[in-house]
N, C-alpha and C positions, 0 to 999 in steps of 0.2 A: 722503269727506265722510260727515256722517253718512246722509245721505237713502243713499246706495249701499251701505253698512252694513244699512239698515233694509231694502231691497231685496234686498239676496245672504242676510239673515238667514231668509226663508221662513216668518216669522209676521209675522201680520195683528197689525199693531200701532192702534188708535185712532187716530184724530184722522190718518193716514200714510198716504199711497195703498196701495193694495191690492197685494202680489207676486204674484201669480196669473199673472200675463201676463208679468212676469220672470222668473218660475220657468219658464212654457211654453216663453218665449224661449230657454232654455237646453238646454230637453229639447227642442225642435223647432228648431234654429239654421236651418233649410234652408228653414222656413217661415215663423216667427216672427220677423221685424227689428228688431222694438227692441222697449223697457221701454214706451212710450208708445201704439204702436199705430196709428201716423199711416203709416208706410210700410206695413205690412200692409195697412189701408184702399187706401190709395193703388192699390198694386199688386195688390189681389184674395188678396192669403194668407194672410187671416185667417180662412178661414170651420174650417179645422179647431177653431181657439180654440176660434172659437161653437160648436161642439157639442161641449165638452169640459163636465168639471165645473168645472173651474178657471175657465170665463168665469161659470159662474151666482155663484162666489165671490168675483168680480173688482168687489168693490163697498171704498167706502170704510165702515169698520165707527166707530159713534158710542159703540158702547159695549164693556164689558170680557168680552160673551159670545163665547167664538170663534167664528168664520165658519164651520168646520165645524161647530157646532151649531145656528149657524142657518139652515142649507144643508145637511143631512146627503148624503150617497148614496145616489144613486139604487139601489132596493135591487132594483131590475128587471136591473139591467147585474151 
């Protein structure tokens, strides 16, 4: 469909929930459960997410600036 498209694509598209947590979901399969984040909650295995950058970008974006410019990296790490 298209939402799973917009999802495996890896940009933050407006107005479309955030891939962030899809993307982690993929590079972290052993710890990351799903696209939504309900089973991670559930079972305690999301705390790597929270202290990735991907969770501080894991917002729904309203306009056409990308989430890495409005989030850049942390320039300490």
């Amino acid at each position: 469909t298209f939402t799973t498209l917009i999802n495996h694509s890896g940009f933050h598209f407006p107005f479309f929930p955030p891939p962030e947590r899809h993307d982690f979901h993929h590079l972290k399969f052993h710890q990351s459960y799903g696209a939504l984040g309900f089973l991670d909650y559930l079972h305690g295995t999301e705390a790597e997410f929270k202290k990735s950058e991907s969770y501080r970008r894991n917002c729904w974006s309203f306009s056409l600036v990308p989430v890495k410019d409005l989030y850049p990296s942390d320039p300490k790490k």
